[in-house]
N, CA, C, O and CB atoms as a CASP TS submission, in Angstrom:
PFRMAT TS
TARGET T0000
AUTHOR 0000-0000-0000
METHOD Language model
MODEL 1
PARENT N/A
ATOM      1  N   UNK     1      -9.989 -15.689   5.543  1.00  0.00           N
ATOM      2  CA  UNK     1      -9.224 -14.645   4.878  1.00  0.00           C
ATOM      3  C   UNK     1      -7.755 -14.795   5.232  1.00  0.00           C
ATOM      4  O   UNK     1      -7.168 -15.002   6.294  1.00  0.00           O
ATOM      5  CB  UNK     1      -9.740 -13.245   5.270  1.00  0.00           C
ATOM      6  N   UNK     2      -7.452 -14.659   4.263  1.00  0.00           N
ATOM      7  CA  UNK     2      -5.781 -14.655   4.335  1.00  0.00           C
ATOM      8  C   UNK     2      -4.996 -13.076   5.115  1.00  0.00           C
ATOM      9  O   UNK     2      -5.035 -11.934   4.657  1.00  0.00           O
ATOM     10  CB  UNK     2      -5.191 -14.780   2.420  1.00  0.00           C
ATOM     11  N   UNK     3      -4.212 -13.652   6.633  1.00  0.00           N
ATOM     12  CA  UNK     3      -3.628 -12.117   6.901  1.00  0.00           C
ATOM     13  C   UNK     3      -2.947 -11.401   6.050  1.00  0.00           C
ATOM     14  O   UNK     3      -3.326 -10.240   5.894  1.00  0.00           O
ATOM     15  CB  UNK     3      -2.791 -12.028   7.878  1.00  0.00           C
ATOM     16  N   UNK     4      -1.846 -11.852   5.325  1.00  0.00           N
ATOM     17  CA  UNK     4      -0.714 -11.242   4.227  1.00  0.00           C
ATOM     18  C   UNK     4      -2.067 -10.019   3.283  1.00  0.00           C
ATOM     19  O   UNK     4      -1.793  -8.858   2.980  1.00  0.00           O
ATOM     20  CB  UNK     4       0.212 -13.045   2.826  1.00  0.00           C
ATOM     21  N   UNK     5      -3.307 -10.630   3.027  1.00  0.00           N
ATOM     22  CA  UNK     5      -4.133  -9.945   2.010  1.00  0.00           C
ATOM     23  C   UNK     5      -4.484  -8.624   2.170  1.00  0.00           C
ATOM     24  O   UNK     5      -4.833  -7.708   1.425  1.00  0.00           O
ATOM     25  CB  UNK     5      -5.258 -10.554   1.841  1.00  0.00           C
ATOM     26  N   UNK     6      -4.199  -8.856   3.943  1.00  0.00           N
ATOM     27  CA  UNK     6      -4.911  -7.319   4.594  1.00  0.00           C
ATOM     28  C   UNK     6      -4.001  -5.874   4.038  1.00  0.00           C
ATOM     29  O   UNK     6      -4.410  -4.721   3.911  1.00  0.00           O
ATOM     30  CB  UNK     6      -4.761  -7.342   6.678  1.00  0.00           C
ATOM     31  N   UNK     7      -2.890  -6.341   3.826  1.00  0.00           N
ATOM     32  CA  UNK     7      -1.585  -5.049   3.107  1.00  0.00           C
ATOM     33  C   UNK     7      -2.070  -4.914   2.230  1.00  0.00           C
ATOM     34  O   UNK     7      -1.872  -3.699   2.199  1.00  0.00           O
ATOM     35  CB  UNK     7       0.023  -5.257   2.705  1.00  0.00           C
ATOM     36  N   UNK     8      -2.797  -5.159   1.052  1.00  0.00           N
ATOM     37  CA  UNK     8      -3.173  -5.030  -0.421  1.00  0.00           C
ATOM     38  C   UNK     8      -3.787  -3.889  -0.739  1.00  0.00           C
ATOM     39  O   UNK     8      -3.730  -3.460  -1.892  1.00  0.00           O
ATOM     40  CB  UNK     8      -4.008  -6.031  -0.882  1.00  0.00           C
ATOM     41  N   UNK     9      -4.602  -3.109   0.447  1.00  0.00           N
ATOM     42  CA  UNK     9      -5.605  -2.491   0.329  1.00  0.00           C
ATOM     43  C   UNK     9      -5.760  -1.335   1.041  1.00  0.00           C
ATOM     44  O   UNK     9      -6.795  -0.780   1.406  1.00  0.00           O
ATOM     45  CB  UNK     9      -6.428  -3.192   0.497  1.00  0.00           C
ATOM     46  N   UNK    10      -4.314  -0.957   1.238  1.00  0.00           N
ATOM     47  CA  UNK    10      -4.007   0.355   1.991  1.00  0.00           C
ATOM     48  C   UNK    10      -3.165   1.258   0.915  1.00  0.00           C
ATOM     49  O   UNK    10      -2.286   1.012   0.088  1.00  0.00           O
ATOM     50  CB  UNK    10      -3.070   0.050   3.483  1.00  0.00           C
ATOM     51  N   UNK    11      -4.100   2.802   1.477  1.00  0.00           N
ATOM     52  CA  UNK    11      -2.980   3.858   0.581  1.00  0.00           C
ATOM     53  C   UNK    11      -1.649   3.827   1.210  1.00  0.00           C
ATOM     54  O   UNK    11      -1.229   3.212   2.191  1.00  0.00           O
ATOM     55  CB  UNK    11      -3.434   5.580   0.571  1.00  0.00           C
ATOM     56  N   UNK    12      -0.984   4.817   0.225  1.00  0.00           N
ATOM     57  CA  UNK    12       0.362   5.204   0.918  1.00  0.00           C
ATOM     58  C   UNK    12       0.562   6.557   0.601  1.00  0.00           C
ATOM     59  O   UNK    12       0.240   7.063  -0.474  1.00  0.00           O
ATOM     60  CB  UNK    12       1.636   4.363   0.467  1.00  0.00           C
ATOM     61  N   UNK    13       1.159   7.211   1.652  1.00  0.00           N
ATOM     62  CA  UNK    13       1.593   8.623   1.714  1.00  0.00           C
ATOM     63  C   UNK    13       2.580   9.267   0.928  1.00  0.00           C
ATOM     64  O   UNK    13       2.956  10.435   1.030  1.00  0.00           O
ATOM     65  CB  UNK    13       1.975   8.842   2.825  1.00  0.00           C
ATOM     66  N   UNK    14       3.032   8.251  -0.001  1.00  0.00           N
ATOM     67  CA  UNK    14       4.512   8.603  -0.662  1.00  0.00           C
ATOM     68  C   UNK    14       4.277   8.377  -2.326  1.00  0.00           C
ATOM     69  O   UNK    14       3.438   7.633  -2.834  1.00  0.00           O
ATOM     70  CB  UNK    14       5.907   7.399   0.009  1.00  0.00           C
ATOM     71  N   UNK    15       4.945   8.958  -2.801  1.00  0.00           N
ATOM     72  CA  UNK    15       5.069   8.823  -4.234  1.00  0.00           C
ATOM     73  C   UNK    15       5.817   7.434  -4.671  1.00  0.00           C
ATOM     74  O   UNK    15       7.008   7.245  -4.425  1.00  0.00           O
ATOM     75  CB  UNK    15       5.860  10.089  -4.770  1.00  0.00           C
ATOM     76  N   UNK    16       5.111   6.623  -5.246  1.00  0.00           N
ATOM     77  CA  UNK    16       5.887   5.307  -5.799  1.00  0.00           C
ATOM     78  C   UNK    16       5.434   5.313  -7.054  1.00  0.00           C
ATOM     79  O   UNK    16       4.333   5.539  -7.557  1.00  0.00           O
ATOM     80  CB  UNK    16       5.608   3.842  -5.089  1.00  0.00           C
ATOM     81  N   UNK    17       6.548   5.007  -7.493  1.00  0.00           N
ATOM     82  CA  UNK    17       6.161   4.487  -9.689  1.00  0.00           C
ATOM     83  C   UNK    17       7.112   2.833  -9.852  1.00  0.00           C
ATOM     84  O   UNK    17       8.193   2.438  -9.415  1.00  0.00           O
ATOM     85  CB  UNK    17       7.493   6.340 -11.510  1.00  0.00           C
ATOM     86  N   UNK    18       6.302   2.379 -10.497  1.00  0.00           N
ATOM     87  CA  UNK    18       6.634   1.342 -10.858  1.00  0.00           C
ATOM     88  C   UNK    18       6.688   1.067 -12.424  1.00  0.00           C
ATOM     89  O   UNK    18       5.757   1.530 -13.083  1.00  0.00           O
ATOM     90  CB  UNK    18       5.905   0.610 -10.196  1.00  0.00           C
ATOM     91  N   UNK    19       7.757   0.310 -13.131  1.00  0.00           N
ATOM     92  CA  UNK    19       7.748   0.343 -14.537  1.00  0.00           C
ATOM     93  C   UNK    19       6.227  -0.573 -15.177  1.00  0.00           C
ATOM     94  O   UNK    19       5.237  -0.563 -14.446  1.00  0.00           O
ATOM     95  CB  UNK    19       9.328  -0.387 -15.023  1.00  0.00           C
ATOM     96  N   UNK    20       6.154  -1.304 -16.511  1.00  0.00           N
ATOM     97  CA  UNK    20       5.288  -1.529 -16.616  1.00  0.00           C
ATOM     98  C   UNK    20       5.818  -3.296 -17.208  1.00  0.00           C
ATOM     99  O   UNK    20       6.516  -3.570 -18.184  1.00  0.00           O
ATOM    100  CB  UNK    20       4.540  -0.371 -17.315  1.00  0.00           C
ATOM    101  N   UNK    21       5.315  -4.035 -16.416  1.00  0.00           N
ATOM    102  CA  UNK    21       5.871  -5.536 -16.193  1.00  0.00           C
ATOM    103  C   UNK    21       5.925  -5.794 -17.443  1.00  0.00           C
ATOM    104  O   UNK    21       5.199  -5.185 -18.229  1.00  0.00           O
ATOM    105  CB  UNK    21       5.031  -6.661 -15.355  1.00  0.00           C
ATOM    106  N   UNK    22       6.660  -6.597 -17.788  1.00  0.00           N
ATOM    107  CA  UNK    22       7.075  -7.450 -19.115  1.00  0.00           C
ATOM    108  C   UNK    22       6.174  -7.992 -19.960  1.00  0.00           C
ATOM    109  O   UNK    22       5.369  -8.708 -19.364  1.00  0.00           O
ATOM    110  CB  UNK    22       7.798  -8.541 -18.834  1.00  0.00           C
ATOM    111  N   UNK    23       6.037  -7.934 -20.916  1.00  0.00           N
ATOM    112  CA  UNK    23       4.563  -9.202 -21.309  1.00  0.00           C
ATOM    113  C   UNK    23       3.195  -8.372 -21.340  1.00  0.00           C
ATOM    114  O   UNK    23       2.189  -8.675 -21.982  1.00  0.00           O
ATOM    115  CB  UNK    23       4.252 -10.658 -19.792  1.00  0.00           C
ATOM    116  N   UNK    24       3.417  -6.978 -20.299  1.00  0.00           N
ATOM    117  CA  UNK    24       2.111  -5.943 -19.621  1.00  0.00           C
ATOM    118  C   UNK    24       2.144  -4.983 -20.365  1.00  0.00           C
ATOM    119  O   UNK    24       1.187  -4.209 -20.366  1.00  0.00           O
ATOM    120  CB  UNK    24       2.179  -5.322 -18.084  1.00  0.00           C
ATOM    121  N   UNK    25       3.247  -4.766 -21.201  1.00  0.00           N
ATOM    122  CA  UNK    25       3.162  -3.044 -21.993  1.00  0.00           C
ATOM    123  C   UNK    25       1.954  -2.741 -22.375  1.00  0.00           C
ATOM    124  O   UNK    25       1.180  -3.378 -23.089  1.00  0.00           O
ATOM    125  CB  UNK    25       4.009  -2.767 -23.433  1.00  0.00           C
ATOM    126  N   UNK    26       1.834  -1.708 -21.847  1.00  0.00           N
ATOM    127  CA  UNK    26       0.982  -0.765 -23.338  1.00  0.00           C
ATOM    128  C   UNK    26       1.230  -0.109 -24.192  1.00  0.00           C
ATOM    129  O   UNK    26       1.349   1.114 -24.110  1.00  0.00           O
ATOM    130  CB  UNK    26       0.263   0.055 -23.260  1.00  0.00           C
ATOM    131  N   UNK    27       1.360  -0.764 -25.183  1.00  0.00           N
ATOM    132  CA  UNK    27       1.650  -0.669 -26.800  1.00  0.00           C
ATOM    133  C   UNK    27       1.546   0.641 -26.962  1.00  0.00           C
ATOM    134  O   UNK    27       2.476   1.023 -27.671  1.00  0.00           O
ATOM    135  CB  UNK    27       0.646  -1.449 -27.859  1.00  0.00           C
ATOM    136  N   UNK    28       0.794   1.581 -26.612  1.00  0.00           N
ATOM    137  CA  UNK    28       0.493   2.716 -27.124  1.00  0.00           C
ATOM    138  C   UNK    28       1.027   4.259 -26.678  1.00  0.00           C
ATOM    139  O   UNK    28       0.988   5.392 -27.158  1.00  0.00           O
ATOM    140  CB  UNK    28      -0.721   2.609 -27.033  1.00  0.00           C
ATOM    141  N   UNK    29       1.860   3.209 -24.738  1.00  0.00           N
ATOM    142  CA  UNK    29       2.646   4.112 -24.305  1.00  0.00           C
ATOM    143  C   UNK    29       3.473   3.636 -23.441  1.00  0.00           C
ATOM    144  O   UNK    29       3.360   3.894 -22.243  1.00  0.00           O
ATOM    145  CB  UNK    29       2.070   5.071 -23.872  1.00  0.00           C
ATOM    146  N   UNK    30       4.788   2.575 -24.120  1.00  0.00           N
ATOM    147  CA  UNK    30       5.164   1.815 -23.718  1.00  0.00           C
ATOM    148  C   UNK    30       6.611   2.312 -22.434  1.00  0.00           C
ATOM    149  O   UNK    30       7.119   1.719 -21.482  1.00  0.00           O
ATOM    150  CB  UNK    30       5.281   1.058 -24.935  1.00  0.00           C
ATOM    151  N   UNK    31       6.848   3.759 -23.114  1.00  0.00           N
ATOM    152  CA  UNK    31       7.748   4.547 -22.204  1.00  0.00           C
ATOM    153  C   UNK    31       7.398   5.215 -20.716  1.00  0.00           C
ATOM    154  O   UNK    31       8.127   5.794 -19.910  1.00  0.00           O
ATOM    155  CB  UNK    31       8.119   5.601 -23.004  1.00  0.00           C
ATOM    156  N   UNK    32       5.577   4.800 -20.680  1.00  0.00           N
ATOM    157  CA  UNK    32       5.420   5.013 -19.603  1.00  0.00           C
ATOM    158  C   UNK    32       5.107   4.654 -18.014  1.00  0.00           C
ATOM    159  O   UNK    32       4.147   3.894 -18.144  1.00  0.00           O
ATOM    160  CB  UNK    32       5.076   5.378 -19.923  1.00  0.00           C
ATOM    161  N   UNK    33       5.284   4.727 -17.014  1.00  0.00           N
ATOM    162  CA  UNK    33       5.082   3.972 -15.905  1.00  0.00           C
ATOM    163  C   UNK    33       3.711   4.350 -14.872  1.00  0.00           C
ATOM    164  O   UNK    33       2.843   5.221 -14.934  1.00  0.00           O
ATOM    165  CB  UNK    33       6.408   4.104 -15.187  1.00  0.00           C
ATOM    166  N   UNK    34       3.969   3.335 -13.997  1.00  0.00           N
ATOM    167  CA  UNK    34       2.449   3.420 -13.414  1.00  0.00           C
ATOM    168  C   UNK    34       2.986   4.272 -11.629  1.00  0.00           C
ATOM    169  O   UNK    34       4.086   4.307 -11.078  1.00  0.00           O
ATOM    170  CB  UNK    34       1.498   1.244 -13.268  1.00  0.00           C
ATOM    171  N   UNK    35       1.505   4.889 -11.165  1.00  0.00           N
ATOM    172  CA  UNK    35       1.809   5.798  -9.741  1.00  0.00           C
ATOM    173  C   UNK    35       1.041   4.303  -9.202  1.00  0.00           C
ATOM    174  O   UNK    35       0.221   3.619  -9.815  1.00  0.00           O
ATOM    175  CB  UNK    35       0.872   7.856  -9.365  1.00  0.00           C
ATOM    176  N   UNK    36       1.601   4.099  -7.909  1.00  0.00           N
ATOM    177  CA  UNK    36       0.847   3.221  -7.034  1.00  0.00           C
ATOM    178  C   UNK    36       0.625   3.803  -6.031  1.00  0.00           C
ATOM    179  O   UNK    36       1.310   4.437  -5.228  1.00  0.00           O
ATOM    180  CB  UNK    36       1.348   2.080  -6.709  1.00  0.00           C
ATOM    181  N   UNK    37      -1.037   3.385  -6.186  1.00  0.00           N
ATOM    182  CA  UNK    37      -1.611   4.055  -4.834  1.00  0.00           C
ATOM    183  C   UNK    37      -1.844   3.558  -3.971  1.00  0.00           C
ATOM    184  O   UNK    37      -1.672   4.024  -2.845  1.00  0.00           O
ATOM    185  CB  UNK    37      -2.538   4.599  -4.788  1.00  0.00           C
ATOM    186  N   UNK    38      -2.539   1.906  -4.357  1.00  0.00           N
ATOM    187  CA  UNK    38      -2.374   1.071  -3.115  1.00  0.00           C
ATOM    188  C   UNK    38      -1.133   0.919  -2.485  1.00  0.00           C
ATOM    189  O   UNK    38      -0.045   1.194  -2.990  1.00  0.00           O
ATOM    190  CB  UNK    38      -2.755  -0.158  -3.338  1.00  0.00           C
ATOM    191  N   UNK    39      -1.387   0.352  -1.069  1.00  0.00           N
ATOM    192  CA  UNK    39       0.315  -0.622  -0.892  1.00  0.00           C
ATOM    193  C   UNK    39       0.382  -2.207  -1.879  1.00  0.00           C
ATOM    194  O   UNK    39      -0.550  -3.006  -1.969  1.00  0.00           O
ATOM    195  CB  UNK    39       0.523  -1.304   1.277  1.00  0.00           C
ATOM    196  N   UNK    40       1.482  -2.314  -2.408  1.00  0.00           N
ATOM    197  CA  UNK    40       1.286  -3.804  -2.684  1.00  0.00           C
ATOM    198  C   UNK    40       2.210  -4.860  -1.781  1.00  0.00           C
ATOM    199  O   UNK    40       3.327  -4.702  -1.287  1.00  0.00           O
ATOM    200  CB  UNK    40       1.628  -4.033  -4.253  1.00  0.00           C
ATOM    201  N   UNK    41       1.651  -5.563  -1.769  1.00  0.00           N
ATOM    202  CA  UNK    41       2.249  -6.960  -0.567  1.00  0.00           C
ATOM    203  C   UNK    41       3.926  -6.546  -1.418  1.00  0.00           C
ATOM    204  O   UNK    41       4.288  -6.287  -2.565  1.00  0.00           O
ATOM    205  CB  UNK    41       1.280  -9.449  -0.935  1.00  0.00           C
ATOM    206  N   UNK    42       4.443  -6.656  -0.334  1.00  0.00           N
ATOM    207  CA  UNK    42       6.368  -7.232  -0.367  1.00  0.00           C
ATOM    208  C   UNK    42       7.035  -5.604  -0.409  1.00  0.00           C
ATOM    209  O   UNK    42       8.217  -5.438  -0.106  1.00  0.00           O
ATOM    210  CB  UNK    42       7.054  -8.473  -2.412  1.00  0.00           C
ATOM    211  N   UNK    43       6.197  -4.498  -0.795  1.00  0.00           N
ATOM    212  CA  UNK    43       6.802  -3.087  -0.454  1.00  0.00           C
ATOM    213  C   UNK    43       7.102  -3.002   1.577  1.00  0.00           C
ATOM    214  O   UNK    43       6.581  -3.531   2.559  1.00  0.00           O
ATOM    215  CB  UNK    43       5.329  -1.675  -1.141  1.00  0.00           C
ATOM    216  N   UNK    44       7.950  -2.262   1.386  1.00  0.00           N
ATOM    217  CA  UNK    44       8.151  -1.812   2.423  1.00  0.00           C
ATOM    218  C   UNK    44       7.073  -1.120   3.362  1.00  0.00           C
ATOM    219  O   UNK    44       6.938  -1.374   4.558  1.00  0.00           O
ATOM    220  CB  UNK    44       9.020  -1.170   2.141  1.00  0.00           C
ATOM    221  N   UNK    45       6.327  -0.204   2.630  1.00  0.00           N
ATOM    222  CA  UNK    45       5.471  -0.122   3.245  1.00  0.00           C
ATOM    223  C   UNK    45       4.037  -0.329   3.862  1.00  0.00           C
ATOM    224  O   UNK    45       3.240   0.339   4.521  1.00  0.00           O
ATOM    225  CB  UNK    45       5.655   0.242   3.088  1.00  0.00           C
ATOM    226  N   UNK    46       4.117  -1.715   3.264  1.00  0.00           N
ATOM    227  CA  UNK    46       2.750  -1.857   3.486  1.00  0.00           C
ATOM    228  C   UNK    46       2.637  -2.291   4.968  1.00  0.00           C
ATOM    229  O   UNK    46       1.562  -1.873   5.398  1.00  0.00           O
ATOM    230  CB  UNK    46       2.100  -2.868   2.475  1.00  0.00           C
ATOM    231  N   UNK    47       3.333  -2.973   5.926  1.00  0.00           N
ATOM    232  CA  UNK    47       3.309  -3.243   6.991  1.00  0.00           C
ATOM    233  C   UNK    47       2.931  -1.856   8.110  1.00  0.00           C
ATOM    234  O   UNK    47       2.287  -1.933   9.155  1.00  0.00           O
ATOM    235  CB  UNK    47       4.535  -3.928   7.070  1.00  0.00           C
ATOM    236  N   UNK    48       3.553  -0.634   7.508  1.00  0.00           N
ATOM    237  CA  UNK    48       3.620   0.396   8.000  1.00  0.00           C
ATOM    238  C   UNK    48       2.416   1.366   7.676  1.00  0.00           C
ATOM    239  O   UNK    48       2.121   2.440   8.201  1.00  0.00           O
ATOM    240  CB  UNK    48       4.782   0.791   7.694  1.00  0.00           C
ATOM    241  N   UNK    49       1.896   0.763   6.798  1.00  0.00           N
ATOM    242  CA  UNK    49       0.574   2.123   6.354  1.00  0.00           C
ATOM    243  C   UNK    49      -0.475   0.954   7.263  1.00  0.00           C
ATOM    244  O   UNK    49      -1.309   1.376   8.065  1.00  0.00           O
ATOM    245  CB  UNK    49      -0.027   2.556   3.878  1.00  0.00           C
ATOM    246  N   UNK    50      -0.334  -0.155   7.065  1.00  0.00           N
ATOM    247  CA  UNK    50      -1.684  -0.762   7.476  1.00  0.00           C
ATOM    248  C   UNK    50      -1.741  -0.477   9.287  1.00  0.00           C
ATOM    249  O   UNK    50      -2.704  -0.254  10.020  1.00  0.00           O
ATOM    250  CB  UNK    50      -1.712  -2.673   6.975  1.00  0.00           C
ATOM    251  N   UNK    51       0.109  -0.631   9.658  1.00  0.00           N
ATOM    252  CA  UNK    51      -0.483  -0.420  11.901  1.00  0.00           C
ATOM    253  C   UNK    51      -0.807   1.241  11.699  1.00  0.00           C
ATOM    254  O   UNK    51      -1.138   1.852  12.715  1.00  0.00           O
ATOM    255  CB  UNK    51       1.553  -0.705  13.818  1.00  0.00           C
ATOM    256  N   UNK    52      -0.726   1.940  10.490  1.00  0.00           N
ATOM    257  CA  UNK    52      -0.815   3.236  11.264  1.00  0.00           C
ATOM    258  C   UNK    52      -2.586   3.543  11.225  1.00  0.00           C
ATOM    259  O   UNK    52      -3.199   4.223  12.047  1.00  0.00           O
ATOM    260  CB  UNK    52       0.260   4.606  10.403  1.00  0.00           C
ATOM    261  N   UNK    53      -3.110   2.902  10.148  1.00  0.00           N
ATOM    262  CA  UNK    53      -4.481   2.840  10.117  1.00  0.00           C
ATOM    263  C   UNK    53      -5.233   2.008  11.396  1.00  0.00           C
ATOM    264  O   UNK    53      -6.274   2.254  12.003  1.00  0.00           O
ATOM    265  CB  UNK    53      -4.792   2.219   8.770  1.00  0.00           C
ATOM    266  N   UNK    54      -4.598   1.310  11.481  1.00  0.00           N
ATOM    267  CA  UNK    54      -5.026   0.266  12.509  1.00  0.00           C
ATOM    268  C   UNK    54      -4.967   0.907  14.626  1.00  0.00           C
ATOM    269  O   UNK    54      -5.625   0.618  15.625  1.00  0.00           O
ATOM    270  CB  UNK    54      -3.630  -1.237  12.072  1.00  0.00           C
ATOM    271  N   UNK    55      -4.051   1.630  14.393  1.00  0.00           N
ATOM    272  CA  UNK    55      -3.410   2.054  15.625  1.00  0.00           C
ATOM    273  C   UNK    55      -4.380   3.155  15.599  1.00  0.00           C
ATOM    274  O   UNK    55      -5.018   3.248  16.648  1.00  0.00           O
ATOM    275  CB  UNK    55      -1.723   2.387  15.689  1.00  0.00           C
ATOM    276  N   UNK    56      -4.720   4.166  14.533  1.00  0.00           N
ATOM    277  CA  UNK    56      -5.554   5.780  14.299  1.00  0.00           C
ATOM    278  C   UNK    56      -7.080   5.227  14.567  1.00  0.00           C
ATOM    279  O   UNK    56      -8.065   5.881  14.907  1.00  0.00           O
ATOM    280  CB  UNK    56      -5.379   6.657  12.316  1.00  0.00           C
ATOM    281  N   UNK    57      -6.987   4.068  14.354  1.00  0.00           N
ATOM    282  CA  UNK    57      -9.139   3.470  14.555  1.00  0.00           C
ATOM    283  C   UNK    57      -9.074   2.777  15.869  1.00  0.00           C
ATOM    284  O   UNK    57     -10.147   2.322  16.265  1.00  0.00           O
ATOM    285  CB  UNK    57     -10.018   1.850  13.066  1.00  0.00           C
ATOM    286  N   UNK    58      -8.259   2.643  16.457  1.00  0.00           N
ATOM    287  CA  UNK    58      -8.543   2.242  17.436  1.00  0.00           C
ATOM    288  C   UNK    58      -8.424   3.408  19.051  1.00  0.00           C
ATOM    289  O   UNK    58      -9.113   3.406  20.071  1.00  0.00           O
ATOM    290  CB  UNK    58      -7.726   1.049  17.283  1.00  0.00           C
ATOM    291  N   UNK    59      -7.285   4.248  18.651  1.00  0.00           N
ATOM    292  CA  UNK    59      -7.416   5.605  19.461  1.00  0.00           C
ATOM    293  C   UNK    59      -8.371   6.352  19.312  1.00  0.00           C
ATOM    294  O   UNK    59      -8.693   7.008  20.303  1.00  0.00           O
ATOM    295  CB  UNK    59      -6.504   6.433  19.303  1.00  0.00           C
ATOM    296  N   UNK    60      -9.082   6.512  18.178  1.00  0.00           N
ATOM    297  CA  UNK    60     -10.224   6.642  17.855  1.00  0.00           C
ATOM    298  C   UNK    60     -11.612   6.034  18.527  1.00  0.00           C
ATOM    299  O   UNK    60     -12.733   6.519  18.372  1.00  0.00           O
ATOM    300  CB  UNK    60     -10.058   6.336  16.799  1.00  0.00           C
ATOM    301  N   UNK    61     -11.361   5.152  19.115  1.00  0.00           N
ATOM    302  CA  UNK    61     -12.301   4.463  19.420  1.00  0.00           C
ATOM    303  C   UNK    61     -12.284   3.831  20.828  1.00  0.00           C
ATOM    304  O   UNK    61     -12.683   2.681  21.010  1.00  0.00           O
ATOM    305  CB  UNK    61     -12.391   3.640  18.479  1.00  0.00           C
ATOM    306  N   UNK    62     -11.750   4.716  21.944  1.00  0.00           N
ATOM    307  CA  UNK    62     -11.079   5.331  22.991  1.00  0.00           C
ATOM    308  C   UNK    62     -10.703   3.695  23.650  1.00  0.00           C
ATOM    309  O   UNK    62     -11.400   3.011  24.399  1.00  0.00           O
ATOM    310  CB  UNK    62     -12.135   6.595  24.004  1.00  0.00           C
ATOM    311  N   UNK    63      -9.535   3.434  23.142  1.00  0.00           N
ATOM    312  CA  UNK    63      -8.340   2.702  23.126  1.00  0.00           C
ATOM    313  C   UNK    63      -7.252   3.784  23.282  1.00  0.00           C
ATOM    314  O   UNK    63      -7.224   4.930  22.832  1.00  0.00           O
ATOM    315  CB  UNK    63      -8.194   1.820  21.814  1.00  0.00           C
ATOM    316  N   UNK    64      -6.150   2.950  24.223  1.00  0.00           N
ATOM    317  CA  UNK    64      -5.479   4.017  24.878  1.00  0.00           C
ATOM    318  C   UNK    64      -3.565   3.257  24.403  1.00  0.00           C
ATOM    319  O   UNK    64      -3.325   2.067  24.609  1.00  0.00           O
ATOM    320  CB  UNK    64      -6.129   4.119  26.994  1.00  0.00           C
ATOM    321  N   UNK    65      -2.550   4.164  23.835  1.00  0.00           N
ATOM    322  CA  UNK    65      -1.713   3.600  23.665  1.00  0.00           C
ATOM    323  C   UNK    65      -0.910   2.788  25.224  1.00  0.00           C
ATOM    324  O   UNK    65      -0.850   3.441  26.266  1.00  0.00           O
ATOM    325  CB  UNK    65      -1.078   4.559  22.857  1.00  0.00           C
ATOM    326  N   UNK    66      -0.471   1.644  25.165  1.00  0.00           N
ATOM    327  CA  UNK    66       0.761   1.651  26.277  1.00  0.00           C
ATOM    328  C   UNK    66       1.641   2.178  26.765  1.00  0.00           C
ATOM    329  O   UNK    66       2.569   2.026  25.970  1.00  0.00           O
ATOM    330  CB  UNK    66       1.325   1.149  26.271  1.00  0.00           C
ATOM    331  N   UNK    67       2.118   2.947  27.925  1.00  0.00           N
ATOM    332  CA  UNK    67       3.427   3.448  28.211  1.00  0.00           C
ATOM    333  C   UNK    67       4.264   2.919  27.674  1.00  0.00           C
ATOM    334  O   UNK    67       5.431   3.271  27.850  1.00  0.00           O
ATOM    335  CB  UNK    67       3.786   3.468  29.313  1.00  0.00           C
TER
END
């Protein structure tokens, strides 16, 4: 498995819209844009939603942060 893949597949806490790619319209509502719910690779946040999931399952799972 590819690491970069692991960001693909995390929510995010924030409101993001993205237009609707070139070539991708939908004809039928071409003025409108899409909510993203996943993270997608190269956002800012995907690095950040995936340690906070990662950091919450493991305190969870009596793992203890570092001083």
């Amino acid at each position: 498995m590819d690491v970069k893949s692991a960001f693909l597949y995390e929510t995010i806490d924030k409101e993001v819209y993205v237009c609707q790619p070139s070539g991708f319209e939908d004809p039928d509502h071409p003025e409108k844009v899409y909510k993203v719910v996943k993270v997608l690779y190269g956002l800012h946040q995907a690095p950040r939603a995936w340690y906070e999931t990662l950091a919450t399952y493991l305190l969870e799972n009596v793992f203890t942060e570092a001083p």
